[in-house]
C-alpha positions as CSV (number, residue, x, y, z in Angstrom):
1,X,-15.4,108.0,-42.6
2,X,-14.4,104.7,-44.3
3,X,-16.7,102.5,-45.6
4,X,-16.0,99.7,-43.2
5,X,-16.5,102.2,-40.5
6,X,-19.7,102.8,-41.7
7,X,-20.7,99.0,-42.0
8,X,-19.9,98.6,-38.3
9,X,-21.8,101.3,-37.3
10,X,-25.0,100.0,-39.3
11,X,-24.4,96.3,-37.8
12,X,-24.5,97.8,-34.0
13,X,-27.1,100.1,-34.7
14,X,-29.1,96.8,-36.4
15,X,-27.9,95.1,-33.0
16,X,-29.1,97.3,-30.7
17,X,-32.7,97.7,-32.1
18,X,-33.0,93.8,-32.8
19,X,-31.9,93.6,-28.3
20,X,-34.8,96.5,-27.8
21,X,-37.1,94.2,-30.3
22,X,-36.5,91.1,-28.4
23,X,-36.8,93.0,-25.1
24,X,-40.0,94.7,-26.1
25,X,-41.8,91.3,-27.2
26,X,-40.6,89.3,-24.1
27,X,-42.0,92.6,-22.0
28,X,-45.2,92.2,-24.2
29,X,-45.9,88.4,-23.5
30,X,-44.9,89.0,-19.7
31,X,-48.0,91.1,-19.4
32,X,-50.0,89.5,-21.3
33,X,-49.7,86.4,-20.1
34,X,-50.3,88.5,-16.2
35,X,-53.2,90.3,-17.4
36,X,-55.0,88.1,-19.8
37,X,-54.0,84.0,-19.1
38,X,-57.1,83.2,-20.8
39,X,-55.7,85.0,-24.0
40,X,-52.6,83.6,-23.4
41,X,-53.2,80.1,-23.2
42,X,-55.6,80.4,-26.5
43,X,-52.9,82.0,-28.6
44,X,-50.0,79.1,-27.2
45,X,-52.2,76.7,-28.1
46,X,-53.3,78.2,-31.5
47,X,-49.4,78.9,-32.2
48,X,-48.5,74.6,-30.9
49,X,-51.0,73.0,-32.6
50,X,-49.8,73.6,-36.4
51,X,-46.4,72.5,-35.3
52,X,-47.6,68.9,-33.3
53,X,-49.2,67.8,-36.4
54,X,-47.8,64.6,-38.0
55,X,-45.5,64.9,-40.7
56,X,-43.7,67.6,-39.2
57,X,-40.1,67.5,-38.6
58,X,-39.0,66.2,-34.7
59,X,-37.4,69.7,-33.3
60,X,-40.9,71.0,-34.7
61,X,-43.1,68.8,-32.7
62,X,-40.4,69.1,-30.1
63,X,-40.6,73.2,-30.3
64,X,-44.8,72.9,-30.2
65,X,-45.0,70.4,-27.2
66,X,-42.8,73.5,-25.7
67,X,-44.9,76.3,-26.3
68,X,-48.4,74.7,-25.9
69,X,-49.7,75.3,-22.5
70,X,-50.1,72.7,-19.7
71,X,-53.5,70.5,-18.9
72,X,-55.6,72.1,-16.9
73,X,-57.2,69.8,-14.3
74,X,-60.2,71.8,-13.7
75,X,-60.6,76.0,-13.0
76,X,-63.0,78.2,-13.8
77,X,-61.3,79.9,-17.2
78,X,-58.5,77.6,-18.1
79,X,-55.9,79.6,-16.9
80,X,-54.6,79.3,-13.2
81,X,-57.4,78.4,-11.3
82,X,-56.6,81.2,-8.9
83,X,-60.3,82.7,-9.4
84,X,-62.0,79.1,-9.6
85,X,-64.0,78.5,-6.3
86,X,-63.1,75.5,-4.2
């Protein structure tokens, strides 16, 4: 096999696991956010609050406002409210 060959098949094989990677994490953060919201809310807001902060570029503070979680209005855990009693 030629050397280019070779390159090609390394940069697919490199594709392919960084598809299963991203496919795996999303998969990951699906359940977690289904079985755990409390969790999930915590770390969103642990990951968006270092990128809010002033000083930091605009598509930063853009990118935290993104991934921090929404105000809750009331609930029991934080989360959906779906256990919360009325």
């Amino acid at each position: 096999m030629s050397s280019a060959s070779t390159h090609a098949l390394d940069f697919a094989l490199l594709a392919q696991y960084a598809v299963i990677a991203v496919l795996v994490l999303g998969a990951a953060a699906y359940v977690l956010h289904d079985r755990a919201p409390a969790l999930s809310r915590k770390l969103r807001v642990a990951i968006a609050i270092p990128l809010v902060r002033e000083g930091k570029p605009s598509w930063m503070r853009t990118l935290g406002r993104r991934i921090a979680p929404p105000v809750v209005k009331g609930g029991s855990c934080g989360s959906c409210s779906g256990c919360a009693p009325d």
